[in-house]
HTML snippet that shows the backbone in 3Dmol.js (N, CA, C, O; Angstrom):
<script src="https://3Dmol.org/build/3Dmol-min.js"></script>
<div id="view" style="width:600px;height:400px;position:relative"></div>
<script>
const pdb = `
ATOM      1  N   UNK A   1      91.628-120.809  56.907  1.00  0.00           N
ATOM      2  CA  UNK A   1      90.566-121.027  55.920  1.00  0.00           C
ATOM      3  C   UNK A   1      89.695-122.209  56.319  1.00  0.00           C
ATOM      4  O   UNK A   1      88.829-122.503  55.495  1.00  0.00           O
ATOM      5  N   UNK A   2      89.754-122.889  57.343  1.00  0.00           N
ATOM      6  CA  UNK A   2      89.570-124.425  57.331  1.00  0.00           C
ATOM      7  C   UNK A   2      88.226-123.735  58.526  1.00  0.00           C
ATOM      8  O   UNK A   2      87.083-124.186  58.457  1.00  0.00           O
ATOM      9  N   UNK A   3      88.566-122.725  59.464  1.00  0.00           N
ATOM     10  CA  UNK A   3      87.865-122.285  60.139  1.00  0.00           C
ATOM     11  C   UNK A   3      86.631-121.801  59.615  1.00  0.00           C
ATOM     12  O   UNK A   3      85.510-122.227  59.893  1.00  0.00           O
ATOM     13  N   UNK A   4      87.015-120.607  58.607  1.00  0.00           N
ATOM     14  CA  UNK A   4      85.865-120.060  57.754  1.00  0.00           C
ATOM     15  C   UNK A   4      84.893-120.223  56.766  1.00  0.00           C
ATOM     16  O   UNK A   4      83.834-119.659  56.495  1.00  0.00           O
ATOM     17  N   UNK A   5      85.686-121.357  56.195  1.00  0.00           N
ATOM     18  CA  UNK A   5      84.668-122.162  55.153  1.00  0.00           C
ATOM     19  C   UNK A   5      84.992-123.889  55.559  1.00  0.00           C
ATOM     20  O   UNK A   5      85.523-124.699  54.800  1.00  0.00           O
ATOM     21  N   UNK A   6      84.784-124.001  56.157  1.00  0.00           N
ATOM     22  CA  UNK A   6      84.776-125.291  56.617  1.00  0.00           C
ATOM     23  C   UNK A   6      84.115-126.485  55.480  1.00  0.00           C
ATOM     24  O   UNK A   6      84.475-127.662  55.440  1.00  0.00           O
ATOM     25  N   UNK A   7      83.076-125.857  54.597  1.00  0.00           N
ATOM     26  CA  UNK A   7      82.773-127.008  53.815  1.00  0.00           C
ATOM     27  C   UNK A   7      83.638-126.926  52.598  1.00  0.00           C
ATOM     28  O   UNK A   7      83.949-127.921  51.943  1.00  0.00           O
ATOM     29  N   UNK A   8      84.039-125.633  52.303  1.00  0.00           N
ATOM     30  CA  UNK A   8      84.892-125.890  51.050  1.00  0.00           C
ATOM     31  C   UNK A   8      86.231-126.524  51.409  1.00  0.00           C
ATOM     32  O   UNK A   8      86.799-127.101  50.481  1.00  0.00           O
ATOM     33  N   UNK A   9      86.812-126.516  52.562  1.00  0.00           N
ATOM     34  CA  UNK A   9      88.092-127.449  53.379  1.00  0.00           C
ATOM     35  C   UNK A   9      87.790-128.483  53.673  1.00  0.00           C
ATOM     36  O   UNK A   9      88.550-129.047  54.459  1.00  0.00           O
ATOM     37  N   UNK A  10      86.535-129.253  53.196  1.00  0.00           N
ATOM     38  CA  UNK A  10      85.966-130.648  53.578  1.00  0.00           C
ATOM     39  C   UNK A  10      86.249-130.831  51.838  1.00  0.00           C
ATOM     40  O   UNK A  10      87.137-131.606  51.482  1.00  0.00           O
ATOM     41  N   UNK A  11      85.688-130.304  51.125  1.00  0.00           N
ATOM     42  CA  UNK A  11      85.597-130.755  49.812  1.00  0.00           C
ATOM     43  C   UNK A  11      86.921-130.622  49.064  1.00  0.00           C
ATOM     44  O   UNK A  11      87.073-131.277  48.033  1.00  0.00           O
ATOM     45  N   UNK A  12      88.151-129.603  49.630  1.00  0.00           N
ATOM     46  CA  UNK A  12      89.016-129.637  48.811  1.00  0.00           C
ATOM     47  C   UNK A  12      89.501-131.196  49.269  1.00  0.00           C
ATOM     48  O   UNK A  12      89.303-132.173  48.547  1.00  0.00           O
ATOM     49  N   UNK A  13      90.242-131.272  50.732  1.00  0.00           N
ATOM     50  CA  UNK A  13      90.782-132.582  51.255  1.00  0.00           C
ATOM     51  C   UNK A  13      90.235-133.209  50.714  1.00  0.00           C
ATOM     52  O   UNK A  13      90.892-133.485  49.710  1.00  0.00           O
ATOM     53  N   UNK A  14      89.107-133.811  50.707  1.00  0.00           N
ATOM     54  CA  UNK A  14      88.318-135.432  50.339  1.00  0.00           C
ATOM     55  C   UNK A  14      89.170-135.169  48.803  1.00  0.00           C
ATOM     56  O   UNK A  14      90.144-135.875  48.544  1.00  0.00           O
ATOM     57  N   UNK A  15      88.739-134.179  47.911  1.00  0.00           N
ATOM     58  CA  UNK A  15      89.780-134.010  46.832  1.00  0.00           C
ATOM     59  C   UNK A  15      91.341-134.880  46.529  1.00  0.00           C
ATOM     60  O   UNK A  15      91.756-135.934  46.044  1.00  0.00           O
ATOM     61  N   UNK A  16      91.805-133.689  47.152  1.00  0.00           N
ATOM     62  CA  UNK A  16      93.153-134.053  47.802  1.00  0.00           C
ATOM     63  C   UNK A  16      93.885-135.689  48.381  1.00  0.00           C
ATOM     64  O   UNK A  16      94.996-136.156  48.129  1.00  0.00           O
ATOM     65  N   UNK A  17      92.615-136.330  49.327  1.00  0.00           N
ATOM     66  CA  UNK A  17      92.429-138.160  49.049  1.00  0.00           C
ATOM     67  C   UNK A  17      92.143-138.635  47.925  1.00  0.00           C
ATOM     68  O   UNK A  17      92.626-139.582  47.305  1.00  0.00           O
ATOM     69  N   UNK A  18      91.489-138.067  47.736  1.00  0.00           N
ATOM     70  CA  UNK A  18      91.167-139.115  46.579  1.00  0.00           C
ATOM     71  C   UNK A  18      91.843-139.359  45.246  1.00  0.00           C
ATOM     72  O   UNK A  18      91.751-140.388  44.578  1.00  0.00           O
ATOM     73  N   UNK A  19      92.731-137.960  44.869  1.00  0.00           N
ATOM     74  CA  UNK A  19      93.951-137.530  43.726  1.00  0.00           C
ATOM     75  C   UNK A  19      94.656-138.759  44.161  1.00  0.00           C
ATOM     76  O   UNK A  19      94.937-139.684  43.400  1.00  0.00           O
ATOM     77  N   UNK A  20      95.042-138.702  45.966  1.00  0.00           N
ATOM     78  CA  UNK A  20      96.346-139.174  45.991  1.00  0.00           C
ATOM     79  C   UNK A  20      95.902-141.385  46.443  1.00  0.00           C
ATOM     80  O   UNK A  20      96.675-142.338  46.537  1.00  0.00           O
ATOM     81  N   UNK A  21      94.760-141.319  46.551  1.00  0.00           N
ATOM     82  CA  UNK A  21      94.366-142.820  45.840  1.00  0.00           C
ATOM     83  C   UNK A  21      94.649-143.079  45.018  1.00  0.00           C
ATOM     84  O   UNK A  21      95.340-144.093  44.913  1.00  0.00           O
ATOM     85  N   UNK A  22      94.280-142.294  43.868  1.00  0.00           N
ATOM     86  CA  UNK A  22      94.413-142.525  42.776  1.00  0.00           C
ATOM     87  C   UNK A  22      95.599-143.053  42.388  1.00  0.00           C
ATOM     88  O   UNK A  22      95.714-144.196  41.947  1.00  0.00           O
ATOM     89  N   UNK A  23      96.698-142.099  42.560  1.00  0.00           N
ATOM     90  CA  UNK A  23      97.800-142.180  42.298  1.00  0.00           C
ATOM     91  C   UNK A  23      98.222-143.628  42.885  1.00  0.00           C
ATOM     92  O   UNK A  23      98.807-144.524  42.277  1.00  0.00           O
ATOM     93  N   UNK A  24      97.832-143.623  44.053  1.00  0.00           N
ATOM     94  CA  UNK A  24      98.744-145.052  44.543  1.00  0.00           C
ATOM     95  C   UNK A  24      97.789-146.348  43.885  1.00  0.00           C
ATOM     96  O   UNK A  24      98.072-147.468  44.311  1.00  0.00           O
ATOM     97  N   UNK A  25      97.084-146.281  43.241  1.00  0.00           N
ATOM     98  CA  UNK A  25      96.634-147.219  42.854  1.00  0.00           C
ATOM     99  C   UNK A  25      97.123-147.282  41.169  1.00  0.00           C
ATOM    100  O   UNK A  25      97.295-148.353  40.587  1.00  0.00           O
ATOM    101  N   UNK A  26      97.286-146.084  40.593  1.00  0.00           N
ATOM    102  CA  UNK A  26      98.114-146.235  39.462  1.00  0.00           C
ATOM    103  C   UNK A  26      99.320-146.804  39.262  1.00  0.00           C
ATOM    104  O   UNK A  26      99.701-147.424  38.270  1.00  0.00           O
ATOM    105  N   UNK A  27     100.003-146.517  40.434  1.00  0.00           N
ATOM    106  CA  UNK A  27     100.884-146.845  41.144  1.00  0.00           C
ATOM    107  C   UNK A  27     101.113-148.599  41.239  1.00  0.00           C
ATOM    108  O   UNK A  27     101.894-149.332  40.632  1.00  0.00           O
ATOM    109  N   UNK A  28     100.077-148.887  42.268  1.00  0.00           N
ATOM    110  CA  UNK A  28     100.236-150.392  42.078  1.00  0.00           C
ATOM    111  C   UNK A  28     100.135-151.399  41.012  1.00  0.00           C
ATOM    112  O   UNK A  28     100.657-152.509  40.912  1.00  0.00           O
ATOM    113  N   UNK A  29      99.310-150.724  40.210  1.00  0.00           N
ATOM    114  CA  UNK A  29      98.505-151.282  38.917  1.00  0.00           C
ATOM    115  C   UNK A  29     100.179-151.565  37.974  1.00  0.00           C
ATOM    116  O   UNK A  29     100.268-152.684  37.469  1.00  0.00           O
ATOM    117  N   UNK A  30     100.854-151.037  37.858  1.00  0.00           N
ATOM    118  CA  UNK A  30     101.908-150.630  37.171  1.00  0.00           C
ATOM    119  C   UNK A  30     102.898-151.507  37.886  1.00  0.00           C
ATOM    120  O   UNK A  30     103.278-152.443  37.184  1.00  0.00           O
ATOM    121  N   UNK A  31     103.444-151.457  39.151  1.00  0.00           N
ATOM    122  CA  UNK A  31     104.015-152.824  39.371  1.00  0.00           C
ATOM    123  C   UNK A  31     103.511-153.663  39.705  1.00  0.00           C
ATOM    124  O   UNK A  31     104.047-154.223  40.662  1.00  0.00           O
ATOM    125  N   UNK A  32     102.149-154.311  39.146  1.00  0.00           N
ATOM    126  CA  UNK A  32     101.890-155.104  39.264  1.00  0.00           C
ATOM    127  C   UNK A  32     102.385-155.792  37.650  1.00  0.00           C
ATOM    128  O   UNK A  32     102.850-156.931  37.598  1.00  0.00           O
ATOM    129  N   UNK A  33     102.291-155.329  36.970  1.00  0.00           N
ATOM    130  CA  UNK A  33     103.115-155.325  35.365  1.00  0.00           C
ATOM    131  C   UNK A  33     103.902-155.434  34.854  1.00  0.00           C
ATOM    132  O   UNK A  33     104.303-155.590  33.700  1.00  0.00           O
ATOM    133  N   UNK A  34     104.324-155.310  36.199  1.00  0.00           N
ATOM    134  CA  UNK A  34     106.126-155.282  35.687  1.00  0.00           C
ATOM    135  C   UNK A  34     107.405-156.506  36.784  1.00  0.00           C
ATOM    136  O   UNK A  34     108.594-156.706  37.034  1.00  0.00           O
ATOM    137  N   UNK A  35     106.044-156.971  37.067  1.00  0.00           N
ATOM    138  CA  UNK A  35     106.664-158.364  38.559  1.00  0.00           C
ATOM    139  C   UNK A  35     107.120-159.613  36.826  1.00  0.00           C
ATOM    140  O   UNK A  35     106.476-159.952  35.834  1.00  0.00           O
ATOM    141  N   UNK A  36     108.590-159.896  37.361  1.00  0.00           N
ATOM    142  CA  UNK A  36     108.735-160.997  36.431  1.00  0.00           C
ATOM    143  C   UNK A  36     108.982-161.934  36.657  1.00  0.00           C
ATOM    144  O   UNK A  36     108.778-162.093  37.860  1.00  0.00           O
ATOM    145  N   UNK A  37     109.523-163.213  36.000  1.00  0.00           N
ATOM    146  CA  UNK A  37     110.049-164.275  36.360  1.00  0.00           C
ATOM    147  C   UNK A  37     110.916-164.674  37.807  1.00  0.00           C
ATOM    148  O   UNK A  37     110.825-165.495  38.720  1.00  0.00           O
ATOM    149  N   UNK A  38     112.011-163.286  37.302  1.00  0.00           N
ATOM    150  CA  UNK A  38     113.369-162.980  38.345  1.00  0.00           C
ATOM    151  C   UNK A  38     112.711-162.537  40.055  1.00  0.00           C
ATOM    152  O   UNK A  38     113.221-162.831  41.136  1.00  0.00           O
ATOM    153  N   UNK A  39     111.439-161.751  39.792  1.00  0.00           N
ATOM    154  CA  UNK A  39     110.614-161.480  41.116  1.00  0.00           C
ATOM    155  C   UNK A  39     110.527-162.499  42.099  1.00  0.00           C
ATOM    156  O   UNK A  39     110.788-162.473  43.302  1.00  0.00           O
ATOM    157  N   UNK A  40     109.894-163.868  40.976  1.00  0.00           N
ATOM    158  CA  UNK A  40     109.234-164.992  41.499  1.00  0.00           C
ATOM    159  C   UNK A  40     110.460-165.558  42.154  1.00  0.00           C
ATOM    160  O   UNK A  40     110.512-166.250  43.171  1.00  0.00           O
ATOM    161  N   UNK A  41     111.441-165.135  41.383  1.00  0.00           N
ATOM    162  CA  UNK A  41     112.566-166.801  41.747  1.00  0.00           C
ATOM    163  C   UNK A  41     113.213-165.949  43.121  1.00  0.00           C
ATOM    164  O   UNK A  41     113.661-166.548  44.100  1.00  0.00           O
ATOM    165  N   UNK A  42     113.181-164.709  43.023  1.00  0.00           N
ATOM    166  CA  UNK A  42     113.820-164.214  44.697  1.00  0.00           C
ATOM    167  C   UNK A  42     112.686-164.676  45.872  1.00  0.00           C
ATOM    168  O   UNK A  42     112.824-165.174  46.989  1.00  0.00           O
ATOM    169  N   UNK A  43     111.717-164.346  45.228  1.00  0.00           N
ATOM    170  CA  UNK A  43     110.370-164.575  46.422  1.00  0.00           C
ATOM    171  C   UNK A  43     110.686-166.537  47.278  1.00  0.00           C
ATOM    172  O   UNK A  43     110.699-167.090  48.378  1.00  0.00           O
ATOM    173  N   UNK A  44     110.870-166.829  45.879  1.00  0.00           N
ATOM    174  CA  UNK A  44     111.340-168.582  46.299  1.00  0.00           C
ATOM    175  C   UNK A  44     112.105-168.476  46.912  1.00  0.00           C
ATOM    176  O   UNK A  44     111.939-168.813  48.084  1.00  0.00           O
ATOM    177  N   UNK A  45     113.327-167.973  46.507  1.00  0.00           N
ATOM    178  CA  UNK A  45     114.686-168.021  47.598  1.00  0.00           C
ATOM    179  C   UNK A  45     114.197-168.029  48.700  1.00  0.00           C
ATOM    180  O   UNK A  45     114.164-169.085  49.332  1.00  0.00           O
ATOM    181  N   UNK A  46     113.630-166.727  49.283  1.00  0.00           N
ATOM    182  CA  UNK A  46     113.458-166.054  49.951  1.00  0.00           C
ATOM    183  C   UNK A  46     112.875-166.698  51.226  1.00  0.00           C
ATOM    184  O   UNK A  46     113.068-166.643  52.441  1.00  0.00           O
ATOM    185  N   UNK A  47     111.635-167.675  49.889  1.00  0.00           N
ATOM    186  CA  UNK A  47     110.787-168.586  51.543  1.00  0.00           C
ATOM    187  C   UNK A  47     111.750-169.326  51.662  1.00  0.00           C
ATOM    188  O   UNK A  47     112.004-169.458  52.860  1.00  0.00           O
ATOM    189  N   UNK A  48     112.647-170.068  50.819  1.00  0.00           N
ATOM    190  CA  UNK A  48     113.345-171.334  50.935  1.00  0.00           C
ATOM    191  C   UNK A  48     114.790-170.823  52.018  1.00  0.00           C
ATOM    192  O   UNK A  48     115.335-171.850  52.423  1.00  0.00           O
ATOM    193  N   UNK A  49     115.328-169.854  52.423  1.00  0.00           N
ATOM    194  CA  UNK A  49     115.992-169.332  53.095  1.00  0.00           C
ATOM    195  C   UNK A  49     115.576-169.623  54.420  1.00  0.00           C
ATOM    196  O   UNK A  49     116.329-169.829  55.372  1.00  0.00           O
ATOM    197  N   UNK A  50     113.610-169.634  54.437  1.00  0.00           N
ATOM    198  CA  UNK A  50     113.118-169.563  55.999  1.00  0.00           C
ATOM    199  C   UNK A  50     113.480-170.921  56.693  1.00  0.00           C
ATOM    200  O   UNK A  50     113.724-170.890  57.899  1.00  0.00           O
ATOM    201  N   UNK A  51     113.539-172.240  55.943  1.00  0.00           N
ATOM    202  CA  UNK A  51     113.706-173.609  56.007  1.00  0.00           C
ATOM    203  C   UNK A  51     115.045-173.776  56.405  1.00  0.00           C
ATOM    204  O   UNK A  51     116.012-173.265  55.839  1.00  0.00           O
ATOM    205  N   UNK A  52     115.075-174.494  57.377  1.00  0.00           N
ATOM    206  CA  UNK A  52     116.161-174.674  58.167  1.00  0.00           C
ATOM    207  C   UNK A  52     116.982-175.483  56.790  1.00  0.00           C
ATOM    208  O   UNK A  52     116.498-176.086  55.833  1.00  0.00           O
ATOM    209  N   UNK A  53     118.724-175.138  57.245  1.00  0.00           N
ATOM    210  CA  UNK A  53     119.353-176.469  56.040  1.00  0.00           C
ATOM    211  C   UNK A  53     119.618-177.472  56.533  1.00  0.00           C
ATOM    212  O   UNK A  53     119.217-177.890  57.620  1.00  0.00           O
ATOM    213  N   UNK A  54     120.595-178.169  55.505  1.00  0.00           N
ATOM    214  CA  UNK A  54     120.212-179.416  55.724  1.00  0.00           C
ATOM    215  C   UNK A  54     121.458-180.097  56.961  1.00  0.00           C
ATOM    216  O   UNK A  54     122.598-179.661  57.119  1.00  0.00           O
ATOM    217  N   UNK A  55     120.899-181.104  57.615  1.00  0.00           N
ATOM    218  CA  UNK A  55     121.937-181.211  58.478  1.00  0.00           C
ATOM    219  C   UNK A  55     123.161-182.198  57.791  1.00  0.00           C
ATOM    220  O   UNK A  55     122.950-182.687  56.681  1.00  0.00           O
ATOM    221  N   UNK A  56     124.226-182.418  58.381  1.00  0.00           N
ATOM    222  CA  UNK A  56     125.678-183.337  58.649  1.00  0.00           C
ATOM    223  C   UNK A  56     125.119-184.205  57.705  1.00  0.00           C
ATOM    224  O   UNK A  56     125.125-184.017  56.488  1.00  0.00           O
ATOM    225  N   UNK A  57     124.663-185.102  58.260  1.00  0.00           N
ATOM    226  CA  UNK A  57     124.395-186.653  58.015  1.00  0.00           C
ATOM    227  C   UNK A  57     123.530-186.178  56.716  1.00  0.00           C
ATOM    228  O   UNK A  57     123.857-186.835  55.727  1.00  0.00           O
ATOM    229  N   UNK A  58     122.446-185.148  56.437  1.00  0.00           N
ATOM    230  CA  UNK A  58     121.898-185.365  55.264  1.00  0.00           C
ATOM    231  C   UNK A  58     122.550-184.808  53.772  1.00  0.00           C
ATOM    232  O   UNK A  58     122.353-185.177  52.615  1.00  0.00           O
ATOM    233  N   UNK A  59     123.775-183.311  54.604  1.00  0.00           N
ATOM    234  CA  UNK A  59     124.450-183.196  53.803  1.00  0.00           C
ATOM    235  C   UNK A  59     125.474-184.287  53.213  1.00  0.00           C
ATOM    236  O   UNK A  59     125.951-184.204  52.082  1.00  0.00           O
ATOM    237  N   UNK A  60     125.678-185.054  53.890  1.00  0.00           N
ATOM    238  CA  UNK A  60     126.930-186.269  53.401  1.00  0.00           C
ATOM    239  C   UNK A  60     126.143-187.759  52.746  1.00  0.00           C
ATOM    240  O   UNK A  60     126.654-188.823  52.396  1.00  0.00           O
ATOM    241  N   UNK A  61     124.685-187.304  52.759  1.00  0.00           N
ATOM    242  CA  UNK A  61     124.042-188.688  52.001  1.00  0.00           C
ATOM    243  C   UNK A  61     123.803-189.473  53.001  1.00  0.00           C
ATOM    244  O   UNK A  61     123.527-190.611  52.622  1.00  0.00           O
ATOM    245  N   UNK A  62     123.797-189.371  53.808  1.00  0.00           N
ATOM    246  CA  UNK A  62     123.933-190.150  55.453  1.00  0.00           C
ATOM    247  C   UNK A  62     122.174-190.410  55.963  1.00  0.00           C
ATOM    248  O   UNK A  62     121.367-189.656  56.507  1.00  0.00           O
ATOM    249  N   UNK A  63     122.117-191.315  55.662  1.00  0.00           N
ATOM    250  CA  UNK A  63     120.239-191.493  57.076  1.00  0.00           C
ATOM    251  C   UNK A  63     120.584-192.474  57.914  1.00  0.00           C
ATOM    252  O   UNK A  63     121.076-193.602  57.902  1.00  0.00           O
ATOM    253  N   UNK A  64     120.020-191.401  58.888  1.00  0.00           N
ATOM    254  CA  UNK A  64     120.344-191.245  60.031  1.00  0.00           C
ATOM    255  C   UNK A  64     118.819-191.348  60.770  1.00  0.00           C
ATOM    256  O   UNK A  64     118.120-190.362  61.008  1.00  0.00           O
ATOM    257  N   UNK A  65     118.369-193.067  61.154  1.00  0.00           N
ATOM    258  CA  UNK A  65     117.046-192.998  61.796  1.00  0.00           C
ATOM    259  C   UNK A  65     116.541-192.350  62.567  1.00  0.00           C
ATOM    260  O   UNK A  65     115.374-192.062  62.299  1.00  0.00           O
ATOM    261  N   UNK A  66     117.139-191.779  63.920  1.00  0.00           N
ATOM    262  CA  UNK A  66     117.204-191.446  64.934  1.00  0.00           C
ATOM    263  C   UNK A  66     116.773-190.104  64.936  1.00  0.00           C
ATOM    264  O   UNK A  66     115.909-189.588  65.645  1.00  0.00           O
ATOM    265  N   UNK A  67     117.735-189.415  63.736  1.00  0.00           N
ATOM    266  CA  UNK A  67     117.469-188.067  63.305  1.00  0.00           C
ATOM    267  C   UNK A  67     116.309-187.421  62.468  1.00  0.00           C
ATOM    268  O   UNK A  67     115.967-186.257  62.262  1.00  0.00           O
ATOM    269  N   UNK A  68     115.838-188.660  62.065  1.00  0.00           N
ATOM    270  CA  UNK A  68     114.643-189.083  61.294  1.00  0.00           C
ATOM    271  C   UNK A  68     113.250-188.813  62.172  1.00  0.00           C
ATOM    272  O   UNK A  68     112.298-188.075  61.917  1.00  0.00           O
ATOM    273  N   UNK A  69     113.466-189.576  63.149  1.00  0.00           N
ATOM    274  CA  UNK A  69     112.605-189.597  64.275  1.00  0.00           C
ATOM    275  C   UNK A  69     112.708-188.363  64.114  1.00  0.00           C
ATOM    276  O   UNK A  69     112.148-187.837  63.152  1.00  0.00           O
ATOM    277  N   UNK A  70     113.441-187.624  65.009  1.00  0.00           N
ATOM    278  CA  UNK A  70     113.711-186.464  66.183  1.00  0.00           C
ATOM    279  C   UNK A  70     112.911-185.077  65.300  1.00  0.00           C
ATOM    280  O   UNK A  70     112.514-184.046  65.844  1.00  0.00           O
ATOM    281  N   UNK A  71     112.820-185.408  63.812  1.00  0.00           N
ATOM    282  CA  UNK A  71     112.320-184.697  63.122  1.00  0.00           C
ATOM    283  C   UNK A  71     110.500-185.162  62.891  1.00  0.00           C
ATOM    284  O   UNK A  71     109.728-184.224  63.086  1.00  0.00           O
ATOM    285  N   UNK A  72     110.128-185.947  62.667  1.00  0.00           N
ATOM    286  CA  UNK A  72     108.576-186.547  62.257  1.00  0.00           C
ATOM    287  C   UNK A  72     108.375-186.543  64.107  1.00  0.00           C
ATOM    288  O   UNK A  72     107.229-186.104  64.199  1.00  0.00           O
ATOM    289  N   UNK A  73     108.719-186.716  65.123  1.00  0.00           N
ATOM    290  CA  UNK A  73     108.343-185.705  66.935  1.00  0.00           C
ATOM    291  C   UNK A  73     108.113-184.158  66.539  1.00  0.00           C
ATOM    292  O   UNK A  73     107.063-183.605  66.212  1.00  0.00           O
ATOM    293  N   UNK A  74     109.619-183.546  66.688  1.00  0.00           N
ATOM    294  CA  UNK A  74     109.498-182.321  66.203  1.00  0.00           C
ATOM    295  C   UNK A  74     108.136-181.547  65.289  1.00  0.00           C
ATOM    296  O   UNK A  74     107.840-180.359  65.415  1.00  0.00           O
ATOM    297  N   UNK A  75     107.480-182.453  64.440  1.00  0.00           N
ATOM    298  CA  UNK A  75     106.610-181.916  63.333  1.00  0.00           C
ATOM    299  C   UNK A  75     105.111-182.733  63.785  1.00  0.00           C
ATOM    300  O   UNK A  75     104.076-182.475  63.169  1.00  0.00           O
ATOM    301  N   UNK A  76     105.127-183.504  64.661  1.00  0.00           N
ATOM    302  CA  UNK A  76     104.006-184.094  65.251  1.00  0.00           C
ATOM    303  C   UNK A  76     103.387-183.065  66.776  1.00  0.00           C
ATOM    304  O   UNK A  76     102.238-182.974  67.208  1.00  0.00           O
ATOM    305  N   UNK A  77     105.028-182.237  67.425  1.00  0.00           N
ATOM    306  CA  UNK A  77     104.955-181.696  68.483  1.00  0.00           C
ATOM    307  C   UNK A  77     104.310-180.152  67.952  1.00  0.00           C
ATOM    308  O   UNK A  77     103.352-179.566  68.458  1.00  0.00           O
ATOM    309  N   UNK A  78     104.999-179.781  66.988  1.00  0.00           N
ATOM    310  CA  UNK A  78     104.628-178.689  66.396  1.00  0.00           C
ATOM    311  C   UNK A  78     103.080-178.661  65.989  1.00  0.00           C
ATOM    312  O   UNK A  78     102.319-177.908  66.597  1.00  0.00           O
ATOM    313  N   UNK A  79     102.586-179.541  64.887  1.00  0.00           N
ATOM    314  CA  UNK A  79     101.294-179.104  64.862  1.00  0.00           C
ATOM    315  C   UNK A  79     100.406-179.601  66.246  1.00  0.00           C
ATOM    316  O   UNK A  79      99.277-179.131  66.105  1.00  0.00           O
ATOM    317  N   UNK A  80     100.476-180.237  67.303  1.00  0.00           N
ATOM    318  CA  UNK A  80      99.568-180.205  67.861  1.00  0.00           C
ATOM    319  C   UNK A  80      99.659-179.412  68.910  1.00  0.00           C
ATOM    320  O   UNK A  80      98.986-179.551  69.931  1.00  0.00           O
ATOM    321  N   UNK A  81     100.497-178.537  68.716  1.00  0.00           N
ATOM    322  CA  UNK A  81     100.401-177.220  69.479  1.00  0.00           C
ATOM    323  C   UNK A  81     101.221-177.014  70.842  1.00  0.00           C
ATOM    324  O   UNK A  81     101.141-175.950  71.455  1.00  0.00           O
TER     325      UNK A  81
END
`;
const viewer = $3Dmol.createViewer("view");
viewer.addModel(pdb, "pdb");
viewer.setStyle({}, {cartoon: {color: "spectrum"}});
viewer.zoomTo();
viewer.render();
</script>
């Protein structure tokens, strides 16, 4: 059919997109509505997971200059590329 009427197989598809836009945008609209508190606080975890933990010395209350340094290098080396 796509052969023989070629414009009515242009007009159903574009159809056929555009139903199924629709849908996914109903779609999003709807969880966007339904994101809650509990969303937010995994999303936090989530970045806070990316952050290295904490080391020895900071877990035990410990400062540790040296380590201090090795970190404010580390973050001086990092942003300048």
């Amino acid at each position: 059919s796509r052969l023989l009427n070629p414009q009515r197989y242009i007009e159903q598809r574009r159809q056929e997109i555009q139903r199924e836009q629709e849908r996914r945008l109903h779609r999003h609209s709807r969880l966007q509505t339904s994101i809650t508190s509990t969303d937010n606080i995994a999303l936090i975890a989530n970045e806070a997971s990316r952050i290295a933990p904490p080391s020895y010395n900071q877990t035990m209350g410990l400062v540790d200059e040296n380590e201090e340094r090795q970190a404010a290098l580390a973050e001086h080396l990092r942003l300048a590329g």
